[in-house]
PyMOL commands that place a pseudoatom at each C-alpha (Angstrom):
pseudoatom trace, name=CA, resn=UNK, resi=1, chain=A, elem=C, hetatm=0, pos=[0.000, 0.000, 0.000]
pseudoatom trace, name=CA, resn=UNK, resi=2, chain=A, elem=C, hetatm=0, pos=[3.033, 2.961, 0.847]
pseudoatom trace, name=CA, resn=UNK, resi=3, chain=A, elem=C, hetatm=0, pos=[4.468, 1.435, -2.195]
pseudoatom trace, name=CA, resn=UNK, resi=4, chain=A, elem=C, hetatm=0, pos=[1.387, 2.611, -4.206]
pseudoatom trace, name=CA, resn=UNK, resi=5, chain=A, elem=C, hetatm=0, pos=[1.731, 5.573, -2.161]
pseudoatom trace, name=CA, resn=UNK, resi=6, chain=A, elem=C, hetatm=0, pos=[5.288, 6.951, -2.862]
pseudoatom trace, name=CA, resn=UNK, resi=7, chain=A, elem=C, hetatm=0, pos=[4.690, 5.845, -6.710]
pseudoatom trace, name=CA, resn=UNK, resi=8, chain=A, elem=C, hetatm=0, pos=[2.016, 8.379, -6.576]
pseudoatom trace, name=CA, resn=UNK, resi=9, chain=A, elem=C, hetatm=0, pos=[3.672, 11.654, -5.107]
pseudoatom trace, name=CA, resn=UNK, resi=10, chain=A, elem=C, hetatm=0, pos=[6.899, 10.684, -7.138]
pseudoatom trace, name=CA, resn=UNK, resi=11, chain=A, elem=C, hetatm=0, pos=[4.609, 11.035, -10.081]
pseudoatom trace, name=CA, resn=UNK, resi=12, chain=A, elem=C, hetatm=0, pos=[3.194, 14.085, -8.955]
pseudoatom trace, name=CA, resn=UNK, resi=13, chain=A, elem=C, hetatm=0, pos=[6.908, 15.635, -7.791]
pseudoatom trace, name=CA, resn=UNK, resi=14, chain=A, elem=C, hetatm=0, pos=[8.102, 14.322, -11.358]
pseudoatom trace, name=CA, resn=UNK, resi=15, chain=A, elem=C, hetatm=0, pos=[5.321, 16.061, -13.363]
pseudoatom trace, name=CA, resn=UNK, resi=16, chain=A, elem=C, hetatm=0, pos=[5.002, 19.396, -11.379]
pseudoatom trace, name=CA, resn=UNK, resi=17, chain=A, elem=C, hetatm=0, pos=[9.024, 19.337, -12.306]
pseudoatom trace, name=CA, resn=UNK, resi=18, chain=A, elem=C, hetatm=0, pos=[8.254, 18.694, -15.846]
pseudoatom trace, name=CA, resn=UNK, resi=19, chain=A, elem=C, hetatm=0, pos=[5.565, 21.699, -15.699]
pseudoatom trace, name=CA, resn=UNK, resi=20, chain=A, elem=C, hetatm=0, pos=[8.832, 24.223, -15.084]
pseudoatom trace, name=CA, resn=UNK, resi=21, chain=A, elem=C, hetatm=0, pos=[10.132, 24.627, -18.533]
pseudoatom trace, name=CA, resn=UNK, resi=22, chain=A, elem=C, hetatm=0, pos=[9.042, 27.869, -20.250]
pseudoatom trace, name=CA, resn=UNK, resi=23, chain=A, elem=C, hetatm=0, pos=[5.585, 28.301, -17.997]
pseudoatom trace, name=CA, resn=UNK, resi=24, chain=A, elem=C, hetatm=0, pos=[4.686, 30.962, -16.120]
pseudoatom trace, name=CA, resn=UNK, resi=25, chain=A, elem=C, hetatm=0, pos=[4.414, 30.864, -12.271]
pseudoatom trace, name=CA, resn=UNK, resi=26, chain=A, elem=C, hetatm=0, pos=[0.603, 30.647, -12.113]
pseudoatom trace, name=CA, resn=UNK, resi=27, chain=A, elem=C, hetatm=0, pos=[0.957, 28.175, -14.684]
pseudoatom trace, name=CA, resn=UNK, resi=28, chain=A, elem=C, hetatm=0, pos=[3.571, 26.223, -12.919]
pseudoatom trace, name=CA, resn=UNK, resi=29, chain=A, elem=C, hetatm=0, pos=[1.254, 26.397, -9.578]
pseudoatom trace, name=CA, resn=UNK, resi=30, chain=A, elem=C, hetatm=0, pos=[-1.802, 25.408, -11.125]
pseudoatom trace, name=CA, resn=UNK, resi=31, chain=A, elem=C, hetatm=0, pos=[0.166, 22.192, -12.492]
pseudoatom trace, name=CA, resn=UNK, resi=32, chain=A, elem=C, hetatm=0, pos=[1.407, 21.636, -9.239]
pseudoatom trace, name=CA, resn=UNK, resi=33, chain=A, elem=C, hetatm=0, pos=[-2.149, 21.614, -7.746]
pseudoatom trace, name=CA, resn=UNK, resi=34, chain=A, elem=C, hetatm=0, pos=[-3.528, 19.120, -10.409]
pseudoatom trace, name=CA, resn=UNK, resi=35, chain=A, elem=C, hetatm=0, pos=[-0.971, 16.658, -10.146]
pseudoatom trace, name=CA, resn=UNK, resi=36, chain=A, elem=C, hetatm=0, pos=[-1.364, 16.186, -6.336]
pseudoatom trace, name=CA, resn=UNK, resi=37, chain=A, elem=C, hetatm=0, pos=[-5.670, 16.580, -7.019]
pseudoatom trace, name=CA, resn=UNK, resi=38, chain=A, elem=C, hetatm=0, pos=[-4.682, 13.708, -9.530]
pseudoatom trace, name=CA, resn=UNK, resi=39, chain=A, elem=C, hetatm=0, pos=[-2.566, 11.510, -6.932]
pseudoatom trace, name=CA, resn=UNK, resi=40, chain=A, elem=C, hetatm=0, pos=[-5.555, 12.277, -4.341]
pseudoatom trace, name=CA, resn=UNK, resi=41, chain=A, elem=C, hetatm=0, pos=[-8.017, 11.132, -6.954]
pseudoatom trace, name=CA, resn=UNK, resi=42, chain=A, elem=C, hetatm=0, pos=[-6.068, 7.951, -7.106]
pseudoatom trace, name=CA, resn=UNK, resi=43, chain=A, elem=C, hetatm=0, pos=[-5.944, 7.339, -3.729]
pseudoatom trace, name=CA, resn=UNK, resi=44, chain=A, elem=C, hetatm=0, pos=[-9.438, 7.849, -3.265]
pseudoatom trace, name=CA, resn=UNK, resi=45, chain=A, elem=C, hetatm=0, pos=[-10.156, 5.575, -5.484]
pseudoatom trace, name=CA, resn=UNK, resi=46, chain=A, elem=C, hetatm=0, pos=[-7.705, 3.075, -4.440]
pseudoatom trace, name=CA, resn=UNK, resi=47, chain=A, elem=C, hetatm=0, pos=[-10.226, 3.457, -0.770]
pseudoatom trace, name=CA, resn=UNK, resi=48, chain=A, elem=C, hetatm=0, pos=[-13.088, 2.829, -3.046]
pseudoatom trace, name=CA, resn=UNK, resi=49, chain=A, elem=C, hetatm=0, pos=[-12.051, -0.315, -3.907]
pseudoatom trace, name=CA, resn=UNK, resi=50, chain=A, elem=C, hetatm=0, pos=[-10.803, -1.611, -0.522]
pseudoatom trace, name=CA, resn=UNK, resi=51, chain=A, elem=C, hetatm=0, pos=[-12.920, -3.879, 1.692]
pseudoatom trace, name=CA, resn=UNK, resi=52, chain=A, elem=C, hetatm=0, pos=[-11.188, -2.613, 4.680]
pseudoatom trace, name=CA, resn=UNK, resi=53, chain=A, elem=C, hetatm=0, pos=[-12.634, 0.657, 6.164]
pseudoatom trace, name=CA, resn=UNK, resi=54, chain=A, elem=C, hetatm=0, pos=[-9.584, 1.111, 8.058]
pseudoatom trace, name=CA, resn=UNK, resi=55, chain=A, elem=C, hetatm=0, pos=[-7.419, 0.714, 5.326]
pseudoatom trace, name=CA, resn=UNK, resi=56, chain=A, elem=C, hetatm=0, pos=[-10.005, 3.251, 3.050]
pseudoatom trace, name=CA, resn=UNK, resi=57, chain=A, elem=C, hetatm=0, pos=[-10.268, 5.910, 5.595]
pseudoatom trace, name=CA, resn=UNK, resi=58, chain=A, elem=C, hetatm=0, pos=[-6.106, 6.059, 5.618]
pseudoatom trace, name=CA, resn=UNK, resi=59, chain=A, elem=C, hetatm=0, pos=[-6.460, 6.163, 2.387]
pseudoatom trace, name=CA, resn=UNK, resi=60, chain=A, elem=C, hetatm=0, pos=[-9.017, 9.093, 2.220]
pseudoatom trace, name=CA, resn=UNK, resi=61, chain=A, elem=C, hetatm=0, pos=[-6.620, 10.932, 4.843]
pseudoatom trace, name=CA, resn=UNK, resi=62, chain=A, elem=C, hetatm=0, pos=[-3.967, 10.212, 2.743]
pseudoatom trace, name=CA, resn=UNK, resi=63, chain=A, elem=C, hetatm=0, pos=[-5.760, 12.192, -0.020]
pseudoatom trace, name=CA, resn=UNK, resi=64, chain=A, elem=C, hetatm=0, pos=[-6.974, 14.859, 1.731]
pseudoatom trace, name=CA, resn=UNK, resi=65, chain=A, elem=C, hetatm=0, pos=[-3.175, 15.826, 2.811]
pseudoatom trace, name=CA, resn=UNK, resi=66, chain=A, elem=C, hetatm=0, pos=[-2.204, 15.222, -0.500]
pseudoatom trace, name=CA, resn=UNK, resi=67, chain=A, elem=C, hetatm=0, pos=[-4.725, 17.577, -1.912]
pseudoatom trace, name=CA, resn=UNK, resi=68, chain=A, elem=C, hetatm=0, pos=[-3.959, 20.276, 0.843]
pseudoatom trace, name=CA, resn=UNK, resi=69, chain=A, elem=C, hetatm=0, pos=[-0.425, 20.119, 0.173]
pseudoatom trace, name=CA, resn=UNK, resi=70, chain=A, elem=C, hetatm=0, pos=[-1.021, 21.240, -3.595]
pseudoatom trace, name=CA, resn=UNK, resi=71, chain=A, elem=C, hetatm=0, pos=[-3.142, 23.531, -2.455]
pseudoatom trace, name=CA, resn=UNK, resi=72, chain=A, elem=C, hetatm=0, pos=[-0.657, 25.050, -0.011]
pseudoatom trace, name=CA, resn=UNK, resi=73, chain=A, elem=C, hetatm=0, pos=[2.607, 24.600, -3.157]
pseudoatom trace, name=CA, resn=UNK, resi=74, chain=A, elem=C, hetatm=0, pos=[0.271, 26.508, -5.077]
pseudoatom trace, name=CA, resn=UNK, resi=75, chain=A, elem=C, hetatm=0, pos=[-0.406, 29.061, -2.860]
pseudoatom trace, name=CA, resn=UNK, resi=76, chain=A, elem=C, hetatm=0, pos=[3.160, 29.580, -2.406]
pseudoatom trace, name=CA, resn=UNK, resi=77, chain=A, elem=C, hetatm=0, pos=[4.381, 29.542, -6.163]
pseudoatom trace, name=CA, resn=UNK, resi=78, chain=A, elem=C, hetatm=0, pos=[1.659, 32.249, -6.695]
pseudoatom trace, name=CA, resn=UNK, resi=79, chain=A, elem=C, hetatm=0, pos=[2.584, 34.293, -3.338]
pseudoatom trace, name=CA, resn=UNK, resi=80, chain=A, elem=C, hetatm=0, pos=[6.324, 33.828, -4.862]
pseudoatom trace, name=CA, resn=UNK, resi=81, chain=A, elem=C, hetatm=0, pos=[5.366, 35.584, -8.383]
pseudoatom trace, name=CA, resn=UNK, resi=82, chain=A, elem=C, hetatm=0, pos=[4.059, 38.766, -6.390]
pseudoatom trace, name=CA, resn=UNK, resi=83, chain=A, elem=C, hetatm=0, pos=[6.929, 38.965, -4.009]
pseudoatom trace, name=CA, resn=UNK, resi=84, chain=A, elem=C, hetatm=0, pos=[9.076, 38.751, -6.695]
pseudoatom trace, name=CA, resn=UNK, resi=85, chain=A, elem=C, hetatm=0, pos=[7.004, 41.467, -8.862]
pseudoatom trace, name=CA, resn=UNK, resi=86, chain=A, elem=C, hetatm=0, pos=[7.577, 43.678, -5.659]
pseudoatom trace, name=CA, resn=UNK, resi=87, chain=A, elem=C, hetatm=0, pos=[11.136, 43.365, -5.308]
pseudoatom trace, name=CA, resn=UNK, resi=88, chain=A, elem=C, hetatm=0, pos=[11.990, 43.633, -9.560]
pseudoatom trace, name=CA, resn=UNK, resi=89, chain=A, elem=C, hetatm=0, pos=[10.055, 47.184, -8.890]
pseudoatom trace, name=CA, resn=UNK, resi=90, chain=A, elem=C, hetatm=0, pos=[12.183, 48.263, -6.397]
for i in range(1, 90): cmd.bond("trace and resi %d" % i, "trace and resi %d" % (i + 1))
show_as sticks, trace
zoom trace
């Protein structure tokens, strides 16, 4: 099950680093954000299909961090592009 795991958010970290070349910064956040939404998606439906509650509601927590960590990279990559706006003013 962790193996199915890590396989997912290493495909999500490999995307999201295939996403940097030649994309904006909202571009390259929003990326970010669908690739862990995808890996959540997976993992929720890897609980779907799970006879074991307790094994499907770790797997439904699982997904819920993953999906609030791409919302918080997100967040950050687009907090990132306005700092950096503010200091090239300067």
């Amino acid at each position: 099950m962790m193996k199915k795991l890590s396989f997912a958010i290493v495909g999500a970290a490999a995307l999201a680093l295939a996403a940097c070349g030649g994309q904006g910064d909202d571009a390259l956040g929003d990326n970010i954000e669908d690739n862990y939404d995808a890996a959540a998606d997976n993992l929720e439906a890897m609980a779907d299909n799970t006879a074991n509650s307790a094994e499907a509601a770790a797997l439904e927590n699982q997904a819920d961090a993953l999906e609030a960590e791409g919302d918080r990279k997100e967040e950050a990559i687009d907090e990132a592009d306005v700092n950096a706006a503010a200091v090239n003013a300067m």
